[in-house]
N, C-alpha and C positions, 0 to 999 in steps of 0.2 A: 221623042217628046221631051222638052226640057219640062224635068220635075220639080214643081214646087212644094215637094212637103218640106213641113217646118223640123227641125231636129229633132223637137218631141215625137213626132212621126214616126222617125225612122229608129229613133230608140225603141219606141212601144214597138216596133216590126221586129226591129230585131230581138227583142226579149220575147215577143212571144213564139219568136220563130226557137231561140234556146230552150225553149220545154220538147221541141221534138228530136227524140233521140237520132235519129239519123243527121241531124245538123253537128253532132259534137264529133263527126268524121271530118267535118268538112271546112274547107280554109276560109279562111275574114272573107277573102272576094267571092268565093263560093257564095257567102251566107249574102253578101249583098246583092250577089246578081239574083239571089231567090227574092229577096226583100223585095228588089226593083220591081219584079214582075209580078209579084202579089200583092201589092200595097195598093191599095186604093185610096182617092181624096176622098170624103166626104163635105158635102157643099150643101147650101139651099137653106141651111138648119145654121149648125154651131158648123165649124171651121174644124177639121182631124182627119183622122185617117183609120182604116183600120186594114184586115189582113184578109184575104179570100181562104179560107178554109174547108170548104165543101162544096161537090156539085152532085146536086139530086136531078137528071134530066138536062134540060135548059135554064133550072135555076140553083144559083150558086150561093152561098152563105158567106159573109163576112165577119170576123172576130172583131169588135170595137169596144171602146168606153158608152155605156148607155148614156151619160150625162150631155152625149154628142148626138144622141136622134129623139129627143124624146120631147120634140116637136115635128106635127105632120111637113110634110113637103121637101124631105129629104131628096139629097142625090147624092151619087157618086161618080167619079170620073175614074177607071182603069187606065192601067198604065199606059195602054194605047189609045189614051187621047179621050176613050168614048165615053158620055154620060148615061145615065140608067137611074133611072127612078127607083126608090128602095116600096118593094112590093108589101115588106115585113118586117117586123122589129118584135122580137121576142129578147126581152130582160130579163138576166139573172135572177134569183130568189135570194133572198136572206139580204140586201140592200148590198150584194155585190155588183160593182160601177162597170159590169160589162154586159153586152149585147151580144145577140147575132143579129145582121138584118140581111134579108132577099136579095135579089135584084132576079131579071131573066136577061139574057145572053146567049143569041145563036151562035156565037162562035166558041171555040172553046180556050180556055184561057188555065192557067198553073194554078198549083191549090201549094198551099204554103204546108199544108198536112198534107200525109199520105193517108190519114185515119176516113174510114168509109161513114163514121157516126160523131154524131155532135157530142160537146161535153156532155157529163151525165146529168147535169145539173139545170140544164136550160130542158 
């Protein structure tokens, strides 16, 4: 799939991929082929991207800027191409600009974390 995120994208992927310890082992192309396959578009709404970080079941969590779904009718496209309606959007508290939102996915797909639990904060 030829990827269209914007630079801002893959900045925000890559910084938040740098708060997980096991990434500061690992080489620049390391860090991007993890990017590559965690990074989702987000579409339908505002234009961004955010980062797959959890999967509970068949449904998987993504780490974003809230200021990007916080209109209904959201989507996202994974890096293999597919789109998936965002099932859930749970915002940050204290007017921190991030989210987590849903989606459901039979297949299984890379989680940018190895952490089994979401921020403590959401």
């Amino acid at each position: 799939m030829k990827n269209h995120l914007s630079i801002n994208g893959w900045i925000g992927a890559i910084a938040l991929l740098s708060y997980i310890p096991s990434v500061l082992a690992l080489s620049p192309v390391q860090v991007t082929q993890i990017a590559s396959q965690t990074t989702v578009q987000i579409t339908k709404c505002e234009r961004g991207a955010g980062v797959i970080i959890q999967k509970n079941g068949n449904t998987y969590q993504v780490l974003t800027i809230a200021q990007l779904v916080k209109t209904s009718g959201c989507e996202l496209v994974t890096p293999d191409g597919s789109s998936y309606r965002v099932d859930r959007v749970q915002v940050f508290p204290n007017n921190i600009d991030l989210a987590v939102i849903s989606f459901t996915n039979l297949s299984s797909m890379r989680l940018a974390s190895s952490s089994n639990q979401l921020p403590d904060c959401v």
